[in-house]
C-alpha angles and dihedrals in degrees: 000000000000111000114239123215137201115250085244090050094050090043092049092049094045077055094051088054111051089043091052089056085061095049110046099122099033112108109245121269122235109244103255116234124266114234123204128245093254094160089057090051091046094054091044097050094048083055088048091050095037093059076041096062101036086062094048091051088050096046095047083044091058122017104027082054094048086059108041083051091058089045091051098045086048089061094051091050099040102026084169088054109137089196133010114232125197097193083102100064098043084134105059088042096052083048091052090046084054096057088047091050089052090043097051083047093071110033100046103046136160094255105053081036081053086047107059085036096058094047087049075055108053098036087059099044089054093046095047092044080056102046093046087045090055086041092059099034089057096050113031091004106244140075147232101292109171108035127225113237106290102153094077095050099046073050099058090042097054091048079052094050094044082061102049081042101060090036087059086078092025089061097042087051098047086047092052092054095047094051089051098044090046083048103053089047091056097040096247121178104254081235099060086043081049098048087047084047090050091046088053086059087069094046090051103051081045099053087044082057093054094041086054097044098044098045094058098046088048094057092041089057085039091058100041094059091048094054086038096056094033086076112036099275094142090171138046135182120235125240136195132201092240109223136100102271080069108114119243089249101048089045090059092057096052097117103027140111131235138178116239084219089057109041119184125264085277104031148257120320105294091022105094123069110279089359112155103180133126138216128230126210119236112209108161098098089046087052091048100041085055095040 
């Protein structure tokens, strides 16, 4: 059966072609690294933090308040108390909860989450259309040209990140009232349920980094396989960051190559959580298949 192939992949191997008529005698050119859009993860983590943050202030301005106030009138009522319970004020906390919900409500909504999404988006896109284009003019000396369909799944990923980003809040809030409600049935003092809160806070901030990081690496990688495939490129090489936060088993693939039709057990580079790795495209048996 003929093999059919796409109008972008007819167009990239005339290119190659006629390229490679230019270049016969010219010694072959090593693939340049890919490097990764670190300016685009660094402002979207400092929007992810910063929504982290905001939640925390309004939660220790209010809650944590709330229940520093009830410990302290406790004391003065019951000056003997052992303990200070709160399950007696379940009222005025779950009030106070419900401030902090309708609060959260306005401040954190779907369109300043879609905003920071869609500009992640587009940042990336245009790095990574950059990195694959220096990757093909050093080696068989032109770019892209036509591009895949990239608009519907930046799309898709910023509909995915609307959603990480309002759970970020969502999250902190629904671990706050667990930690209170757990608290009041087991007689805990308002200040040990405060200083669990405050710990949540950390967590938090932490958990708003590696959303940020792992999101941007995933649609790097995301982006890369679809050029890549848009124009013929079966095989990759993987790359790793090269450092010593690389994971053993990542380290073991640096150097090797991979099909995108057969990715490994975790996935292809960018794929897996906190993955940093890159793919390189490997273009010799489409050169040689064209030549």
């Amino acid at each position: 059966m003929a093999l059919v192939l796409s109008s972008s992949e007819l167009r990239f191997r005339r290119q190659i072609r006629e390229a490679n008529e230019g270049r016969r005698r010219r010694r072959a050119r090593r693939v340049p690294r890919a490097t990764l859009p670190t300016g685009a993860e660094i402002r979207y983590r400092a929007q992810l933090v910063e929504i982290a943050r905001e939640a925390a202030t309004l939660i220790r301005e209010t809650l944590l308040v709330e229940l520093e106030r009830i410990e302290t009138e406790a004391k003065i009522n019951r000056p003997d108390a052992a303990n200070i319970r709160i399950d007696q004020v379940d009222e005025e906390i779950e009030r106070v909860i419900g401030n902090v919900r309708i609060q959260f409500a306005r401040r954190f909504t779907p369109e300043r989450a879609q905003d920071s999404a869609r500009t992640l988006g587009d940042t990336v896109n245009q790095h990574n259309l950059g990195q694959n284009n220096r990757q093909l003019l050093a080696t068989v000396g032109i770019d892209l040209g036509a591009e895949p369909a990239i608009a519907p799944h930046l799309a898709e990923f910023a509909r995915e990140n609307v959603r990480l980003i309002t759970t970020i809040p969502e999250k902190l809030l629904e671990d706050v009232e667990g930690i209170i409600s757990r608290g009041a049935r087991r007689g805990r003092r308002a200040s040990e349920m405060a200083t669990e809160i405050r710990d949540r806070f950390r967590i938090t901030e932490n958990r708003a980094k590696l959303i940020a990081r792992d999101q941007t690496s995933k649609l790097n990688g995301e982006l890369t396989q679809l050029r890549q495939t848009s124009l013929g490129i079966k095989k990759y090489i993987w790359r790793t960051a090269q450092d010593e936060r690389v994971r053993d088993e990542h380290a073991e693939r640096e150097g090797r190559e991979f099909l995108w039709s057969q990715p490994p057990s975790d996935g292809h580079p960018g794929e897996p959580i906190n993955c940093r790795c890159t793919a390189e495209p490997v273009i010799a048996e489409l050169q040689q298949t064209v030549g």
